[in-house]
N, C-alpha and C positions, 0 to 999 in steps of 0.2 A: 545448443539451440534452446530457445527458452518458446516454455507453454504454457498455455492460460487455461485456467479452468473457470468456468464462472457460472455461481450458480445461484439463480435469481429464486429464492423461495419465501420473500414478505411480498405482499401487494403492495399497490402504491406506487413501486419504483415505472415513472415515465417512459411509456414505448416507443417514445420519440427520440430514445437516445441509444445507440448502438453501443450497450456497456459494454463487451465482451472487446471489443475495437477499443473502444479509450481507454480497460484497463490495462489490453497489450501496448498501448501506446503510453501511456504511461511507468509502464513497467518496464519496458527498453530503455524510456528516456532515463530514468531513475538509476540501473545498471551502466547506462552509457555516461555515467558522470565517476563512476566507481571504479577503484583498479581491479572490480571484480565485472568489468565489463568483458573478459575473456572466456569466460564463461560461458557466455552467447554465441562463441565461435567453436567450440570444442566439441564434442561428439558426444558430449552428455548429453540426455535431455532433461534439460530442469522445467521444471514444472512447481506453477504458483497458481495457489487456487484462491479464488475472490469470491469472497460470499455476501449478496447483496440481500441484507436479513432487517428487524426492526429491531427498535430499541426493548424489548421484552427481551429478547433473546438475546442480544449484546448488554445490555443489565444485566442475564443470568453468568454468561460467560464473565463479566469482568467481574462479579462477586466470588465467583469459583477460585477462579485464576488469579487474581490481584487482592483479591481480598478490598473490594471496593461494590458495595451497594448501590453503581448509579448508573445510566446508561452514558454510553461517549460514542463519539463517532466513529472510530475505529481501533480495531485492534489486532495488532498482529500476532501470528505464532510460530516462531523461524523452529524447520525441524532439523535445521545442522545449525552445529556450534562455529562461530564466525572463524573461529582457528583451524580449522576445514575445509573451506570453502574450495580451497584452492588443489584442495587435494581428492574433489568429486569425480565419481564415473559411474559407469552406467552401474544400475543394480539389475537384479533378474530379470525384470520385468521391461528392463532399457530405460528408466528415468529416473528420476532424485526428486524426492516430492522438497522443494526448499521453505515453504512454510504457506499457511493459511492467515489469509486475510477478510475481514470480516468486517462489512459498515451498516451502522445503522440509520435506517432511511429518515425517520420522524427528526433524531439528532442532526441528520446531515442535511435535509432541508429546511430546519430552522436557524442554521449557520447562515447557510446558503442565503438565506431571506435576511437575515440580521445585516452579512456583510454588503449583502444588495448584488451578488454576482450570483449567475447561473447554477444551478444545483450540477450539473456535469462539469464545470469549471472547477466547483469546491472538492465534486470525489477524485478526480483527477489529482487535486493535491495531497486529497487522502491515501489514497491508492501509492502516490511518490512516497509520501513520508513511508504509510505500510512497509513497503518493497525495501525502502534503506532499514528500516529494522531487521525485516530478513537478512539484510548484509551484513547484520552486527552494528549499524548504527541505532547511537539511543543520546537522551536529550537533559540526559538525571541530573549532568552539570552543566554550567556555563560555557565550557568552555565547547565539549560535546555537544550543545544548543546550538552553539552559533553554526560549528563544523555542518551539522546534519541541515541547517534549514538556507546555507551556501549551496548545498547539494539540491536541496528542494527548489530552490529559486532558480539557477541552475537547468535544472530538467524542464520547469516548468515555463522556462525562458524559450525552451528549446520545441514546446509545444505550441509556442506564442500564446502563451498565458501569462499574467503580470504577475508582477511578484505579492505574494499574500501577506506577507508581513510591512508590505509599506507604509499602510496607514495605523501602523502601532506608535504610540509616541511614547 
């Protein structure tokens, strides 16, 4: 079974949007594209935590962790190594935390404004990309690129969301 944690501590983020709903929906669609969509059937409970924070704080984290001085829109943090995944069960406590995800809000609504689509439309696709890093999906080559953002388009097909990379030329 998969669970959401979500936890809204920057101002700003709109209460007009049911985050905690679009990032479980999102995060279904994202595993339901994956052959680690079984996972969601098993008696584990996985559990994904989404942290809806601002760019001060996703700046500090990705300077820590990446070794990058700037604010981005999101960042993941998968806590099982992808050659695992298939092999999870419950821990003491009855769940598997499978990693933290983390957006920031100033980054993600001047996307949002630039590409001219709805700020909940753009975390949605952040939240996808997120969640397949959890999976052990990542973007470092080409060829990994295309894989991971077939899955992204994909999921977000399945939310009836357009695909985000179409107006790239």
């Amino acid at each position: 079974m998969l669970e959401l944690a979500l936890i809204a501590e920057a101002d700003g983020w709109p209460d007009t949007v049911d985050w905690e709903d679009l990032a479980l929906r999102a995060a279904n669609a994202a595993f339901a594209r994956t052959p680690h969509d079984g996972l969601r059937r098993k008696r584990v409970s996985i559990e994904i935590s989404v942290k809806l924070s601002d760019d001060a704080e996703v700046q500090a984290l990705n300077r820590d962790y990446r070794g990058k001085d700037a604010p981005t829109n999101v960042l993941s943090f998968p806590m099982v190594p992808p050659d695992l995944l298939e092999t999870l069960c419950n821990s003491d406590d009855g769940e598997v935390l499978l990693g933290d995800i983390v957006l920031a809000r100033e980054t993600c609504v001047r996307e949002a404004e630039e590409k001219g689509i709805p700020l909940a439309n753009h975390v949605t696709h952040l939240i996808v990309h997120g969640v397949l890093h959890l999976l052990g999906y990542d973007h470092m080559v080409d060829e990994e690129a295309e894989a991971m953002e077939a899955l992204e388009i994909e999921a977000l097909a399945a939310l009836g969301l357009p695909d985000p990379y179409a107006d790239r030329g």
